[in-house]
C-alpha positions as CSV (number, residue, x, y, z in Angstrom):
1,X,60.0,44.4,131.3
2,X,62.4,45.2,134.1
3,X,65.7,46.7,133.7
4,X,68.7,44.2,136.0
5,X,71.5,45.9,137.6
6,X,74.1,44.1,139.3
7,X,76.4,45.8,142.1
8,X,80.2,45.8,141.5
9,X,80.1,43.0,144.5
10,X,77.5,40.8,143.1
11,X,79.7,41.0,139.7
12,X,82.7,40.6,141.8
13,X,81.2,37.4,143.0
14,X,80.1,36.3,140.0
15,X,83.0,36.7,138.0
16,X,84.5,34.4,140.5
17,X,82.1,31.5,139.9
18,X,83.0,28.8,137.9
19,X,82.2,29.2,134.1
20,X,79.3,26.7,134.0
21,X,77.8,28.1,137.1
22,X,78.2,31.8,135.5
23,X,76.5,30.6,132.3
24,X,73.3,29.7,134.5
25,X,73.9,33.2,136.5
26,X,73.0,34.5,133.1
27,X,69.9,32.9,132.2
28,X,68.6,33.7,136.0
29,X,69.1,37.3,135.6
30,X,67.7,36.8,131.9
31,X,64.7,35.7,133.9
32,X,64.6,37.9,136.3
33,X,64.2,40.9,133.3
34,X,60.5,39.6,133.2
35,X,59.9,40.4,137.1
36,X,57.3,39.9,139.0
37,X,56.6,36.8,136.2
38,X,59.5,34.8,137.8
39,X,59.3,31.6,138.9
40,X,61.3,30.5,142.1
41,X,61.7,33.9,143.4
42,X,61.2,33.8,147.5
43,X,61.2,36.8,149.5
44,X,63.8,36.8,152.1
45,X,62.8,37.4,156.0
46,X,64.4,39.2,158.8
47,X,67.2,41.8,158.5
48,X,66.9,41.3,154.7
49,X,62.8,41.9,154.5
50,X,62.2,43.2,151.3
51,X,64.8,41.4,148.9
52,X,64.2,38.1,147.0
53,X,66.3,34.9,146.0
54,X,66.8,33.0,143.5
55,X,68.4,29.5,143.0
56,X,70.2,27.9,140.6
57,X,71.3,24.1,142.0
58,X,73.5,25.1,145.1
59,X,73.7,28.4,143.9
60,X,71.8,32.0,145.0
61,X,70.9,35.1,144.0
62,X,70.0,38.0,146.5
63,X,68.2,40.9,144.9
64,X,65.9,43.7,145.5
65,X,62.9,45.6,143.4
66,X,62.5,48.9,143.0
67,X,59.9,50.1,140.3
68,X,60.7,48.3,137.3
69,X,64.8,48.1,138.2
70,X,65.8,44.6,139.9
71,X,69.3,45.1,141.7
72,X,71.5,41.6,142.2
73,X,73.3,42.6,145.6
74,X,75.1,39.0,146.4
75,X,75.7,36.3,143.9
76,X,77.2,32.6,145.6
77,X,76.9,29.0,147.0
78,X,74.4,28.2,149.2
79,X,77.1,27.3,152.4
80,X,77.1,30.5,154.3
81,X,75.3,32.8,151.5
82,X,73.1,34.2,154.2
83,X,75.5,33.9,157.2
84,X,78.0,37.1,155.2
């Protein structure tokens, strides 16, 4: 079982999501407590080479693994999530 951490931006982010959305947010990083068992997890290319997403309908989560702790760095829509 993992251990998730979420940066004070990824929190900021997602305490600015709407409520619904944030309620989903929740059950992803639930998920992601049983890493590497999680479905829909794709590993990211390029500059960011060694994280992973997640999706949630238009919705993404960026994070990295390190040992058994799984740090959420970003948290947004899909429109420009990979272009901040």
């Amino acid at each position: 079982m993992a251990i998730v951490l979420v940066t004070r931006e990824a929190q900021k982010q997602f305490d600015s999501l709407p409520v619904v959305i944030q309620t989903r947010v929740e059950k992803v990083y639930r998920r992601l407590e049983r890493w590497p068992e999680v479905s829909g997890a794709k590993p990211l290319s390029g500059d960011l080479a060694g994280h992973y997403r997640v999706r949630t309908g238009d919705y993404r989560i960026q994070f990295f693994v390190r040992g058994d702790v799984v740090t959420v760095e970003k948290v947004g829509h899909r429109d420009g999530f990979y272009g901040e």
